[in-house]
N, CA and C atoms as an extended XYZ file, in Angstrom:
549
Properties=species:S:1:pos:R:3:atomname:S:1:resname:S:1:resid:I:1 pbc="F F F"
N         9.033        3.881      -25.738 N   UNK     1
C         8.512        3.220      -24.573 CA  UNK     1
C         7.019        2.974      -24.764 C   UNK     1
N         6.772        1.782      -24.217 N   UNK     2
C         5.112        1.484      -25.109 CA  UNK     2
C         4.679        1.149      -23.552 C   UNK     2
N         3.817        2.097      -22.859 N   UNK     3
C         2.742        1.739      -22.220 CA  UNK     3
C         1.415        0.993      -22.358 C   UNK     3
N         1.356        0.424      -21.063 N   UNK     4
C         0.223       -0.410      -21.399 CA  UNK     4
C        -0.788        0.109      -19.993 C   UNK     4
N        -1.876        0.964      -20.965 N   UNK     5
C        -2.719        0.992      -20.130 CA  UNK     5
C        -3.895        0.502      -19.562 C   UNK     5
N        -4.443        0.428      -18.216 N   UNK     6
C        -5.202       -0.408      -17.139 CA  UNK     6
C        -6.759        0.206      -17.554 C   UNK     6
N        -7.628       -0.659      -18.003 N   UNK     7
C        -9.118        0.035      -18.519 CA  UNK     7
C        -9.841       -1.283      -17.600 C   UNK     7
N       -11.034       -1.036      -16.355 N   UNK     8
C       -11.573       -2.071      -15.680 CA  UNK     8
C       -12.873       -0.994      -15.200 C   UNK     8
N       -13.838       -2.025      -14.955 N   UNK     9
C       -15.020       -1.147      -14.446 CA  UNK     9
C       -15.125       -1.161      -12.844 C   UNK     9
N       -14.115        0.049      -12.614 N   UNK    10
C       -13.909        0.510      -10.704 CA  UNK    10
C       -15.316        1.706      -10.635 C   UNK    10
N       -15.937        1.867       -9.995 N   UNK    11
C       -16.899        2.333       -9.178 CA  UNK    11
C       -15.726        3.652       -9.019 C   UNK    11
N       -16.211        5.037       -9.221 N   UNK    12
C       -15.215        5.768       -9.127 CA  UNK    12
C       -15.851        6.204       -7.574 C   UNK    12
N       -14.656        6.572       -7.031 N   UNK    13
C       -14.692        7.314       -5.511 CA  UNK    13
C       -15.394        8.842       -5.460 C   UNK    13
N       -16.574        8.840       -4.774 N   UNK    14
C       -16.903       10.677       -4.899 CA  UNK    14
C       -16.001       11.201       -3.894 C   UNK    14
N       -16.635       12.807       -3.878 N   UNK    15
C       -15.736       13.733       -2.992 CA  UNK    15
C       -16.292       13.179       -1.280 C   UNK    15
N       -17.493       12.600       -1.248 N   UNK    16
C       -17.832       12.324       -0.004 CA  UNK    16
C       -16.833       11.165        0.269 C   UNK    16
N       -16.960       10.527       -0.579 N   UNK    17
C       -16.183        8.888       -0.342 CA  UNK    17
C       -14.730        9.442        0.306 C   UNK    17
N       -13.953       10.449       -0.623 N   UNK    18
C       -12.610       11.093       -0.163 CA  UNK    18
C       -12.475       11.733        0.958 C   UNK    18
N       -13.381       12.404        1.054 N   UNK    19
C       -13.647       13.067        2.034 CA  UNK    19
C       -13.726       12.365        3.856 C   UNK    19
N       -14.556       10.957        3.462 N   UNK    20
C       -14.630        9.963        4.380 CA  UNK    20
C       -13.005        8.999        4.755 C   UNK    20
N       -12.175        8.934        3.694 N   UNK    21
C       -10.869        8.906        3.979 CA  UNK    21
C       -10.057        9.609        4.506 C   UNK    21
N       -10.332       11.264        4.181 N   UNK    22
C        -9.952       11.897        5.219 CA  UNK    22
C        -9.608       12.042        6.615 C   UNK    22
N       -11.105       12.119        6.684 N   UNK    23
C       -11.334       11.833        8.235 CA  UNK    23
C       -10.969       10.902        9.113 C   UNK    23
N       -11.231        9.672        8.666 N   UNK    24
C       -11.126        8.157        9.281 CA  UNK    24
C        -9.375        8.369        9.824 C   UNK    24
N        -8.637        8.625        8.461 N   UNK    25
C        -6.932        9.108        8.487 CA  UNK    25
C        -6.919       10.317        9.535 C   UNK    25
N        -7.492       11.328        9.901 N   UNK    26
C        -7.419       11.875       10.962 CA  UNK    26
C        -7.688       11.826       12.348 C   UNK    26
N        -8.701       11.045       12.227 N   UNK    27
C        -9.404       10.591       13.415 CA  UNK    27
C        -8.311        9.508       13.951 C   UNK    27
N        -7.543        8.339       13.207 N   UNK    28
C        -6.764        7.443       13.535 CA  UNK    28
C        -5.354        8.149       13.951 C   UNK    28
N        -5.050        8.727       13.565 N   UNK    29
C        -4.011        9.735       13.879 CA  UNK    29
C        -4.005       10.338       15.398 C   UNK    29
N        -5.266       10.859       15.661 N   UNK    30
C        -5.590       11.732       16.453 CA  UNK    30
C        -5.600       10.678       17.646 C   UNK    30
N        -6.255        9.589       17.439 N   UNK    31
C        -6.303        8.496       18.301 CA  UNK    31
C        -4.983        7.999       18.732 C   UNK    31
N        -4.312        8.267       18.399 N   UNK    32
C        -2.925        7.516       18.455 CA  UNK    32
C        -1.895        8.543       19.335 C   UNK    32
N        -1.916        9.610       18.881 N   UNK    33
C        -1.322       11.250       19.060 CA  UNK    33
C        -1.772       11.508       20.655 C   UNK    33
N        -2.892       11.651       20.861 N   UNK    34
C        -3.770       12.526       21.784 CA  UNK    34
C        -3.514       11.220       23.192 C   UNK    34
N        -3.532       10.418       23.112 N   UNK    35
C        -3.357        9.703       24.109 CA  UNK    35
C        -1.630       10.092       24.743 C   UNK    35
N        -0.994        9.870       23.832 N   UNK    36
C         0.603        9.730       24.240 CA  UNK    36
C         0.901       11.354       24.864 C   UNK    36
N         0.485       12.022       24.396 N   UNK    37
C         0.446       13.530       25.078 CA  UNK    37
C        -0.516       13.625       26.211 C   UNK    37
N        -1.653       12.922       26.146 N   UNK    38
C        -2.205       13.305       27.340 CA  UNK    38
C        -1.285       12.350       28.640 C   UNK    38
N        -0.226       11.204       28.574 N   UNK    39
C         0.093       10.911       29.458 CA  UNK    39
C         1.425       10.954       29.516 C   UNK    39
N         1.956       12.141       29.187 N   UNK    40
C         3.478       12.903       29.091 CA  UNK    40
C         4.222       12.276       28.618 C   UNK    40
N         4.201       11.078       27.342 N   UNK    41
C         4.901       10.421       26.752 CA  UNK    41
C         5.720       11.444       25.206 C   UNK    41
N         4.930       12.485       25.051 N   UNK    42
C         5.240       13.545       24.559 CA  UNK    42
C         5.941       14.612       24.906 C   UNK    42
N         7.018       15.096       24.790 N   UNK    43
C         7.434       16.408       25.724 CA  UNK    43
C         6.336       17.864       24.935 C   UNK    43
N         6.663       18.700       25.999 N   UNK    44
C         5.562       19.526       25.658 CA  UNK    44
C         6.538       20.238       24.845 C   UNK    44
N         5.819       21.114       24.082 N   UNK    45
C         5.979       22.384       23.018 CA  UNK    45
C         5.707       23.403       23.151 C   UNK    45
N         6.587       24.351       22.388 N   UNK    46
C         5.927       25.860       22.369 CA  UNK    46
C         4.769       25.751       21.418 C   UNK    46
N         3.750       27.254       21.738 N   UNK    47
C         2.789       27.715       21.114 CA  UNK    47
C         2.735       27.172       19.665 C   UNK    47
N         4.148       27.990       18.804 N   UNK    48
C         4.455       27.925       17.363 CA  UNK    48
C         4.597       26.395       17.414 C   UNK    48
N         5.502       25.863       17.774 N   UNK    49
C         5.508       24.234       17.342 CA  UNK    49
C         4.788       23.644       17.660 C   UNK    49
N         3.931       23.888       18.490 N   UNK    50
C         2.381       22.896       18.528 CA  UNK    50
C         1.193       23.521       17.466 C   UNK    50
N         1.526       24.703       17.373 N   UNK    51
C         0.633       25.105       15.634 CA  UNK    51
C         0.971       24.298       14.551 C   UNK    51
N         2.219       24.387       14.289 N   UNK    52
C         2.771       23.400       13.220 CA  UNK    52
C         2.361       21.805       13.069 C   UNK    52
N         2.861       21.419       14.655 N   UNK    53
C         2.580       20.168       14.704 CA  UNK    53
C         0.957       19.846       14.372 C   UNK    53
N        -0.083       20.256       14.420 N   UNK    54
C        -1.456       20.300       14.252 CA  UNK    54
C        -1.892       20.841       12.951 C   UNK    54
N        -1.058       21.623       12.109 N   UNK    55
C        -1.098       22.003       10.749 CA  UNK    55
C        -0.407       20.314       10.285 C   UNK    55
N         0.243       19.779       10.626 N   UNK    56
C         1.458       18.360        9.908 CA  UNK    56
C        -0.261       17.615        9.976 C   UNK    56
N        -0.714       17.576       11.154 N   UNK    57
C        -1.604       16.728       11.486 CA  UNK    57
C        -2.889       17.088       10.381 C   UNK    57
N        -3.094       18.179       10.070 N   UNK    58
C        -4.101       18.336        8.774 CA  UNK    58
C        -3.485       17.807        7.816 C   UNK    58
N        -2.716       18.106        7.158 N   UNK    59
C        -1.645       17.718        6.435 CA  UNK    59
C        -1.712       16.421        5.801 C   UNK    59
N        -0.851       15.260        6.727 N   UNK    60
C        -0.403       13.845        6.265 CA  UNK    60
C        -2.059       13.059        6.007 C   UNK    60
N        -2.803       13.323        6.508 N   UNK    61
C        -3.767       12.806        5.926 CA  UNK    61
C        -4.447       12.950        4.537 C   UNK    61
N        -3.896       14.186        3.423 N   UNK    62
C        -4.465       14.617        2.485 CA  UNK    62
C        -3.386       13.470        1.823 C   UNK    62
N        -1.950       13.440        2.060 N   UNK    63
C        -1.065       12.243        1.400 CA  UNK    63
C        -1.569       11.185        1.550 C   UNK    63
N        -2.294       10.753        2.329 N   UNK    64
C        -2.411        8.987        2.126 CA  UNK    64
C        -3.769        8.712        1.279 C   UNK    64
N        -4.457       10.171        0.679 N   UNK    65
C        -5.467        9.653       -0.217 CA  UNK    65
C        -5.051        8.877       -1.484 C   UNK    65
N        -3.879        9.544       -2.088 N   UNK    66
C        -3.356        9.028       -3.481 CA  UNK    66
C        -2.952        7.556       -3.303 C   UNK    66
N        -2.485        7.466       -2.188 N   UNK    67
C        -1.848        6.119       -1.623 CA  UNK    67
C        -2.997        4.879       -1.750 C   UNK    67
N        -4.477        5.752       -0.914 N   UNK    68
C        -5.678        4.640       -0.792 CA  UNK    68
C        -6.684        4.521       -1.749 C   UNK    68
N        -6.356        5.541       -3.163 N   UNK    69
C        -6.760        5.374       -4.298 CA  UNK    69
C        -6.505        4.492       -5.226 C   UNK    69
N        -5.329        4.859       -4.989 N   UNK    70
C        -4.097        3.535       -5.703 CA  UNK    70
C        -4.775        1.824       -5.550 C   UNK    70
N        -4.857        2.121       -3.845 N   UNK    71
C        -4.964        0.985       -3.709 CA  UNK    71
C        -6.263        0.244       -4.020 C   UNK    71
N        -7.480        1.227       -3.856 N   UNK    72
C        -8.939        1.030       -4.231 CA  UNK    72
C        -8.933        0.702       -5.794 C   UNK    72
N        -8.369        1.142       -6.410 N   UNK    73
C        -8.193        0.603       -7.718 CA  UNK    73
C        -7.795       -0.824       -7.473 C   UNK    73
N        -6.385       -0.883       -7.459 N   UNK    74
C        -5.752       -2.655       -7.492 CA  UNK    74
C        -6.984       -3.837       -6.691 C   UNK    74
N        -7.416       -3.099       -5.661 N   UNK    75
C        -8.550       -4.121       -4.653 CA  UNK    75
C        -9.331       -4.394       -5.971 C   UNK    75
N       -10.235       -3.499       -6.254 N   UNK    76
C       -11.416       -3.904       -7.401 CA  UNK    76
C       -11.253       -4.138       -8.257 C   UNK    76
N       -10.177       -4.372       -8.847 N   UNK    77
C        -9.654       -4.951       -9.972 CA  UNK    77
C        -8.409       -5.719      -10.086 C   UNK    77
N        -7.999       -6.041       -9.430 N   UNK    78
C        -6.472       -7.020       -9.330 CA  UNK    78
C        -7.474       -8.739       -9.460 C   UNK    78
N        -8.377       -8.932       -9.338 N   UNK    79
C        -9.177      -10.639       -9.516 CA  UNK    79
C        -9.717      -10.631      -10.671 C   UNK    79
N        -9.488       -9.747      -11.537 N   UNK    80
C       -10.837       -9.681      -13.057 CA  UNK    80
C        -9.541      -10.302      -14.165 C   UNK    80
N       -10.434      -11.055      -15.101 N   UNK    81
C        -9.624      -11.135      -15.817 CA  UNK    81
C        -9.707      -10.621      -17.431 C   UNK    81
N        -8.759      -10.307      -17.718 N   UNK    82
C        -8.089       -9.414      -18.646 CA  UNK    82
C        -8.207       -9.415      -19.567 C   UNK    82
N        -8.274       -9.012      -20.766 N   UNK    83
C        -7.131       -9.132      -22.431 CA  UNK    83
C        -6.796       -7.709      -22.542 C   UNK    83
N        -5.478       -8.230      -22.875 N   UNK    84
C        -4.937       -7.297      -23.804 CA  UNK    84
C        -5.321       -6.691      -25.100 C   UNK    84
N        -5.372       -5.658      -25.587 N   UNK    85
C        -5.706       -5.627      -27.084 CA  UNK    85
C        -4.618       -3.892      -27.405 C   UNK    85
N        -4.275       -4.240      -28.710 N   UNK    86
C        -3.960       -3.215      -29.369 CA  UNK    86
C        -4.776       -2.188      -30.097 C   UNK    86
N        -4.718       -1.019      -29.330 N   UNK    87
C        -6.238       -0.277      -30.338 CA  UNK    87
C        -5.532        0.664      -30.845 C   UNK    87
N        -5.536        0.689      -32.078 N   UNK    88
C        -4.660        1.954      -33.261 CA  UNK    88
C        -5.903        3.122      -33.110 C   UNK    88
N        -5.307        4.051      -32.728 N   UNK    89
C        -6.016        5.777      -32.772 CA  UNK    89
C        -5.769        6.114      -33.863 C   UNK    89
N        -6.776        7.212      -34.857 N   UNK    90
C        -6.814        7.697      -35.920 CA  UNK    90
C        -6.615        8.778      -35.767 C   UNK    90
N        -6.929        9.415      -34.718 N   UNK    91
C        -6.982       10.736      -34.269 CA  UNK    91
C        -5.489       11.066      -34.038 C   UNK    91
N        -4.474       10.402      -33.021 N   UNK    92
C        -3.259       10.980      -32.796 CA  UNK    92
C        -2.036        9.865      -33.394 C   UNK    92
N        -2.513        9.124      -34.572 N   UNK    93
C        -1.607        7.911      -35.081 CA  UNK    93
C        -1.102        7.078      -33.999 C   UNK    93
N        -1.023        6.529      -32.823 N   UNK    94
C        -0.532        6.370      -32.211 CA  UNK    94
C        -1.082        4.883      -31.733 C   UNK    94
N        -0.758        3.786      -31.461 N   UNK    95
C        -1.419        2.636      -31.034 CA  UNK    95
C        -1.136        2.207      -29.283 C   UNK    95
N        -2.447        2.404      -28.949 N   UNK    96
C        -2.611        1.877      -27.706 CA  UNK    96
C        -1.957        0.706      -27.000 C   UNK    96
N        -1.212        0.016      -26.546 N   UNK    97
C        -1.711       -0.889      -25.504 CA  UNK    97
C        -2.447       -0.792      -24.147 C   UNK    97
N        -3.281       -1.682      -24.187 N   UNK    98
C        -4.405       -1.556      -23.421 CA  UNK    98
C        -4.740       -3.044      -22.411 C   UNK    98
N        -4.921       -2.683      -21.240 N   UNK    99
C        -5.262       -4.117      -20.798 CA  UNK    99
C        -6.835       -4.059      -20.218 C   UNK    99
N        -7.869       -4.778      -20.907 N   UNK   100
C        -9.201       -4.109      -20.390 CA  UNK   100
C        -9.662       -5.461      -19.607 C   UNK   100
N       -10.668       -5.096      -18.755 N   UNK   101
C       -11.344       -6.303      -17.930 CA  UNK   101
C       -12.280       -6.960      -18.965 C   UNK   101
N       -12.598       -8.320      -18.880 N   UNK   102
C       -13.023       -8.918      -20.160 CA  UNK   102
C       -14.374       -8.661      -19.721 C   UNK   102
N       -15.381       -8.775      -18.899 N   UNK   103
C       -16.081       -8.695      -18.643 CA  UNK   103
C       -16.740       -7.112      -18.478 C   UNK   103
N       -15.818       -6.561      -19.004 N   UNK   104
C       -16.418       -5.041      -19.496 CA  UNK   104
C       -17.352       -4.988      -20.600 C   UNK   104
N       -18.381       -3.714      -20.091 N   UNK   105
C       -19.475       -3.519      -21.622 CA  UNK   105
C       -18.525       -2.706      -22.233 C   UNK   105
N       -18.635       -2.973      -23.583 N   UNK   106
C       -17.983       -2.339      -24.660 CA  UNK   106
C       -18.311       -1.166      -25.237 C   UNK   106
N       -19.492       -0.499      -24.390 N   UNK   107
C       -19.700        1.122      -24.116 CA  UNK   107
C       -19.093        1.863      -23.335 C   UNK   107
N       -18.969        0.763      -22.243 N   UNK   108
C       -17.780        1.724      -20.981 CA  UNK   108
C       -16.629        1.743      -21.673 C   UNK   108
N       -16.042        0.558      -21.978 N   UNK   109
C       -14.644        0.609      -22.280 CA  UNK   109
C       -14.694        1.585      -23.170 C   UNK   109
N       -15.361        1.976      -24.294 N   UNK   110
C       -15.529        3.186      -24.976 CA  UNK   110
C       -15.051        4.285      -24.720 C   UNK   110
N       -16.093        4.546      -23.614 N   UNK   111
C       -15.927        5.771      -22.434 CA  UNK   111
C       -14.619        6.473      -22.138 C   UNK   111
N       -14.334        4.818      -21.133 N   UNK   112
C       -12.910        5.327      -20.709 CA  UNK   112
C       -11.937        5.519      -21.852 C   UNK   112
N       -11.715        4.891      -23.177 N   UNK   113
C       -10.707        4.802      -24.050 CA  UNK   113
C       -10.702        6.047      -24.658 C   UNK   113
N       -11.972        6.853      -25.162 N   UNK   114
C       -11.944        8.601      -25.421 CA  UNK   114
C       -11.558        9.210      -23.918 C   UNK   114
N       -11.823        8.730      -22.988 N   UNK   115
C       -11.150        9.818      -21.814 CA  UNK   115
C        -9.534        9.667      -21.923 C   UNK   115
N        -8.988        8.544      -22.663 N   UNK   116
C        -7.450        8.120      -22.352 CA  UNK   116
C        -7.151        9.322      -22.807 C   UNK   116
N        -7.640        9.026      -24.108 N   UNK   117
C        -7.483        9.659      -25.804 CA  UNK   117
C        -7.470       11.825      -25.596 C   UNK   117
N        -8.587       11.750      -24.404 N   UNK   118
C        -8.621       13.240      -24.432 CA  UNK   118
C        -7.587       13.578      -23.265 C   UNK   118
N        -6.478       13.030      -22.319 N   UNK   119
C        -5.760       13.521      -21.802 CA  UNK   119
C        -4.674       13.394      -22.273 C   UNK   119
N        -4.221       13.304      -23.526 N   UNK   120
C        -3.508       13.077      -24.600 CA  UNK   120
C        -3.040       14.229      -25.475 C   UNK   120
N        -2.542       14.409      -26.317 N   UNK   121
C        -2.149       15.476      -27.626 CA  UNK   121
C        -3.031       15.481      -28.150 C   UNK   121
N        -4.221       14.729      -28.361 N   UNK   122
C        -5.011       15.160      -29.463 CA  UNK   122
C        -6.969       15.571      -28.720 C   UNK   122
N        -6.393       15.892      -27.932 N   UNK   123
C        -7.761       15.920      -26.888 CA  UNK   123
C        -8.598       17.379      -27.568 C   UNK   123
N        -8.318       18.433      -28.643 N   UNK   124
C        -9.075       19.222      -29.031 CA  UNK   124
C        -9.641       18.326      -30.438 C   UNK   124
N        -8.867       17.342      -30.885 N   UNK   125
C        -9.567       16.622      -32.003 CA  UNK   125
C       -10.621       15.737      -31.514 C   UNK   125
N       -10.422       14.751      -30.527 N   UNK   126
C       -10.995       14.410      -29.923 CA  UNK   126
C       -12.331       14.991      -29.618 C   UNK   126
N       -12.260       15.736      -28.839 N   UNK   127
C       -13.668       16.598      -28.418 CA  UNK   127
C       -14.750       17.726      -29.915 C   UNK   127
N       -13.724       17.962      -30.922 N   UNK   128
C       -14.906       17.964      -31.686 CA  UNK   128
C       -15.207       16.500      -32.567 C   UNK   128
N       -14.579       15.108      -32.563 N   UNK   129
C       -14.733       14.177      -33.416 CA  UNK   129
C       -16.579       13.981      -32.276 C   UNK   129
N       -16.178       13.743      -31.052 N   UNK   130
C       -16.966       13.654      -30.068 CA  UNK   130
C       -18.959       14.359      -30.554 C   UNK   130
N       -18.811       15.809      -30.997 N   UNK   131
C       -19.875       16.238      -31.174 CA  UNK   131
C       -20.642       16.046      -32.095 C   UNK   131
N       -20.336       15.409      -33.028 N   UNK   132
C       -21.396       14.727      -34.153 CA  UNK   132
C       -21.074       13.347      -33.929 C   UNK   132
N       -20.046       12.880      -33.380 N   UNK   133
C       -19.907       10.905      -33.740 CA  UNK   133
C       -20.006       10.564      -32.516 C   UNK   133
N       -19.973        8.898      -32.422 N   UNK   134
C       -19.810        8.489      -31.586 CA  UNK   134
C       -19.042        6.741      -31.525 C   UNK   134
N       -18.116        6.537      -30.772 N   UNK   135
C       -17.025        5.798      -30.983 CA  UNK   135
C       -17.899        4.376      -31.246 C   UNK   135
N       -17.301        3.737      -31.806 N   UNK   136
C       -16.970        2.244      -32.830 CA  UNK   136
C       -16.196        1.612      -32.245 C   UNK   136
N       -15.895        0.414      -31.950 N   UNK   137
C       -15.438       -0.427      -31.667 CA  UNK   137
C       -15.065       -1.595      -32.603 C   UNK   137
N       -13.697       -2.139      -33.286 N   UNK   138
C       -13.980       -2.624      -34.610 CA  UNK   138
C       -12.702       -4.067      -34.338 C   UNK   138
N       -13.047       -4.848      -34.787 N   UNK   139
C       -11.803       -6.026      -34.461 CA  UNK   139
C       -11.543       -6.526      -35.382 C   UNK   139
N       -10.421       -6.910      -35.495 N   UNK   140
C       -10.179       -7.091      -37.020 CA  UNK   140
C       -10.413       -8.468      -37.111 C   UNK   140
N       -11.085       -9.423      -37.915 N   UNK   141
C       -11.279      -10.696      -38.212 CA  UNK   141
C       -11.153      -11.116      -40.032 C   UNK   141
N       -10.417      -12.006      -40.539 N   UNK   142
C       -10.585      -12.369      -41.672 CA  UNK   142
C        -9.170      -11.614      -42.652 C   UNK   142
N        -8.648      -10.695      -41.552 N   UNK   143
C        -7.983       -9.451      -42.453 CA  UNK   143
C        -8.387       -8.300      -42.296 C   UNK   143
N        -9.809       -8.073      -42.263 N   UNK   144
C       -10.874       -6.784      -42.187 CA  UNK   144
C       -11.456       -6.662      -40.808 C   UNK   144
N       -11.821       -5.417      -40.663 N   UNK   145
C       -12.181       -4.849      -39.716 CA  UNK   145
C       -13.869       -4.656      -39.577 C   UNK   145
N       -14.257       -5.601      -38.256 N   UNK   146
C       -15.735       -5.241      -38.249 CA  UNK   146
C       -16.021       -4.726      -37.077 C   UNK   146
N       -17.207       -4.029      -37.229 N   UNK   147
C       -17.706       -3.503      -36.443 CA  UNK   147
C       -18.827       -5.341      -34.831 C   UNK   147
N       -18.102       -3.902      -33.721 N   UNK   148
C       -18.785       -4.943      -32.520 CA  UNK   148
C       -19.901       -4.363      -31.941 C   UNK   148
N       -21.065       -5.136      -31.682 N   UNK   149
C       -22.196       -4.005      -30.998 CA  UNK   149
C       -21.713       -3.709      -29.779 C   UNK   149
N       -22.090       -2.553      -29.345 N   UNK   150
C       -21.875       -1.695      -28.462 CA  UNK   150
C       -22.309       -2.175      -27.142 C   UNK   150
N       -23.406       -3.292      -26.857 N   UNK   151
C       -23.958       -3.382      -25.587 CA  UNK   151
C       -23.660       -4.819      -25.410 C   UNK   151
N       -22.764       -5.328      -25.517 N   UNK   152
C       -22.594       -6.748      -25.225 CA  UNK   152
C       -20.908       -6.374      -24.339 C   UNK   152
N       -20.705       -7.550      -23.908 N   UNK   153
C       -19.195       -7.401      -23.081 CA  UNK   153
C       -18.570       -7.598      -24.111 C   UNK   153
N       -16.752       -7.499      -23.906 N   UNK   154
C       -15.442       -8.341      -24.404 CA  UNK   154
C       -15.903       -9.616      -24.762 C   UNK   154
N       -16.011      -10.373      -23.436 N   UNK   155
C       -16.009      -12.102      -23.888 CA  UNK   155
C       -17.300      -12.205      -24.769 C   UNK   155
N       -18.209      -11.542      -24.529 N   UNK   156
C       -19.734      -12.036      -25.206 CA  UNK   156
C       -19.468      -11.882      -26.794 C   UNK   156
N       -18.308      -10.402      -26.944 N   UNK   157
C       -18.005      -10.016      -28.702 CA  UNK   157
C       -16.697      -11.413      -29.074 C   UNK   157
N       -16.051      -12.104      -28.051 N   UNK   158
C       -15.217      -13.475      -28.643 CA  UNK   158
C       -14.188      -12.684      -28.693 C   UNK   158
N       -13.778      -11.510      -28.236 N   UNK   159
C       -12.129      -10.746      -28.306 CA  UNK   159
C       -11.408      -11.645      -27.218 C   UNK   159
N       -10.443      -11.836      -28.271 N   UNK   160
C        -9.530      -12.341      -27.479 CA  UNK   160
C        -7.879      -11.770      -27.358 C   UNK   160
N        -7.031      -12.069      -26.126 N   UNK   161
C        -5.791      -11.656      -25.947 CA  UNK   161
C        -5.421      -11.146      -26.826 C   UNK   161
N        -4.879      -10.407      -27.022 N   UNK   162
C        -3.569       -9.965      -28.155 CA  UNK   162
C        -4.182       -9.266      -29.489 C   UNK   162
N        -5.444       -8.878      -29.767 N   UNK   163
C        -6.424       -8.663      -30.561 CA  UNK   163
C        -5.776       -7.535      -31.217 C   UNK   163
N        -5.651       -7.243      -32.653 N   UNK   164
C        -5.720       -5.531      -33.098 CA  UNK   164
C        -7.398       -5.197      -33.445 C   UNK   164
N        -7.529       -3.866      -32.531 N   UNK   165
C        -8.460       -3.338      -32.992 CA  UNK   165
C        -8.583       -2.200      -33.237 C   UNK   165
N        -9.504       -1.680      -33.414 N   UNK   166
C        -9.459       -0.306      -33.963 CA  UNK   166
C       -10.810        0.736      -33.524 C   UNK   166
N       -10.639        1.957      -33.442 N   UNK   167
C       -12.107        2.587      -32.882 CA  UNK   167
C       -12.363        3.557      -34.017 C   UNK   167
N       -13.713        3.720      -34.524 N   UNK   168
C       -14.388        4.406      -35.922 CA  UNK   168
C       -15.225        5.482      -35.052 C   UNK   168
N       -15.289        6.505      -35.613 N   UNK   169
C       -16.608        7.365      -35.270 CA  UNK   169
C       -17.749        7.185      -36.291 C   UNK   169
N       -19.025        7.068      -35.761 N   UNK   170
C       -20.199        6.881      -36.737 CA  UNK   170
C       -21.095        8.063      -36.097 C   UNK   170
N       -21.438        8.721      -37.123 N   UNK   171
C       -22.111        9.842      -36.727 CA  UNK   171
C       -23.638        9.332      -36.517 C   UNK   171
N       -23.938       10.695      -35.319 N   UNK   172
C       -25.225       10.339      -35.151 CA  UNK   172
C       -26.675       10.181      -36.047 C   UNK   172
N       -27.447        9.743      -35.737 N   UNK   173
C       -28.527        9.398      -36.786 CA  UNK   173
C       -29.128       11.115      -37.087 C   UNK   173
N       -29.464       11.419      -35.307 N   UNK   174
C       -30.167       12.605      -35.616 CA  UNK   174
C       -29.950       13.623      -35.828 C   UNK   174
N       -28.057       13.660      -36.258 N   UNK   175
C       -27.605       14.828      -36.662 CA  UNK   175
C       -27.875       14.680      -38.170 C   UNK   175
N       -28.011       13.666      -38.830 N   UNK   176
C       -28.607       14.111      -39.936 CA  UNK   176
C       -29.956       14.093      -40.229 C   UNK   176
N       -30.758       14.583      -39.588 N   UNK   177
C       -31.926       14.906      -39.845 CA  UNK   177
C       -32.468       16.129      -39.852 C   UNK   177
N       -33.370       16.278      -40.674 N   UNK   178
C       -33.504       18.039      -41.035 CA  UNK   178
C       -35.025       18.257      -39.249 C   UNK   178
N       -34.504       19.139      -38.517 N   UNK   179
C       -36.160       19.191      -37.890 CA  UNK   179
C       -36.373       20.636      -38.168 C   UNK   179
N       -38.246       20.670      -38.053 N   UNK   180
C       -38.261       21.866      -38.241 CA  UNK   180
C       -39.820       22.121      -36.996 C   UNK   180
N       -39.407       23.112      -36.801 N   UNK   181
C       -40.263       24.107      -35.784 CA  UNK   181
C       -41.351       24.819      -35.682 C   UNK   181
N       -42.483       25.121      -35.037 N   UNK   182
C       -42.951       26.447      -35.037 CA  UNK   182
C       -43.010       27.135      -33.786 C   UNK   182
N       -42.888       28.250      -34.505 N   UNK   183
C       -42.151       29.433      -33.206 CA  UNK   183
C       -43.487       30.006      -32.687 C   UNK   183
């Protein structure tokens, strides 16, 4: 089964942002709830089942975060447009499909493509390839594989649909350099 995974530059949600979904989902709830009981459209309850019922009410609001995550994703990214590309991993043999926003910098997409990579089988290779290198971006043109600079977008590097590419680690400059100290 060959997945194809979604790589786009979404603004990630903080805990305040979630947190603000929370609420809004409780508060709307509560708005809705609290009226119909205050004008006996509710039959009343015992003690215990009105605990419960007010525990449900903490509750269903923590479910509709995954729901409005979901959807905060598709909003900010369902209008961008796309390519596909095939990116072969060295690390776990395994070749990506990938659908990235074209208008992505090709540092983020980076980013996210080692985060794919580290929730994966090979996420302890990963994280030491990580401490001396740093990911490559390489497209194959001519037959051969070249390297793309790092700070330009998709469309600006000319990748197009259906592309094989490939990601290199190039170690850092200043890990090979000798420094020296006085103590």
């Amino acid at each position: 089964m060959n997945t194809t995974y979604t790589i786009a530059p979404v603004p990630r949600i903080t805990l305040v942002g979630m947190g603000s979904v929370y609420v809004a989902t409780f508060g709307c709830l509560w708005l809705f709830i609290e009226p119909l009981g205050a004008f006996g459209l509710i039959p009343s309850v015992g003690k215990l089942e009105g605990f419960y019922l007010y525990a449900l009410l903490l509750v269903v609001p923590a479910f509709t975060l995954p729901a409005f995550l979901r959807w905060y994703r598709w909003h900010k990214s369902h209008d961008l447009p796309f390519v596909t590309l095939s990116v072969r991993s060295a690390v776990d043999g395994v070749t990506y499909s990938l659908r990235v926003a074209e208008n992505m910098q090709i540092s983020e997409f980076l980013r996210q493509y080692t985060e794919l990579l580290r929730r994966g089988p090979a996420q302890k290779a990963v994280d030491a390839t990580l401490q001396r290198y740093y990911p490559v971006l390489q497209v194959q043109r001519d037959g051969k594989f070249v390297d793309v600079d790092g700070n330009g977008t998709l469309h600006a590097a000319c990748i197009k649909d259906g592309e094989q590419c490939q990601v290199r680690a190039k170690e850092y400059e200043h890990m090979n350099q000798v420094m020296f100290s006085r103590c």
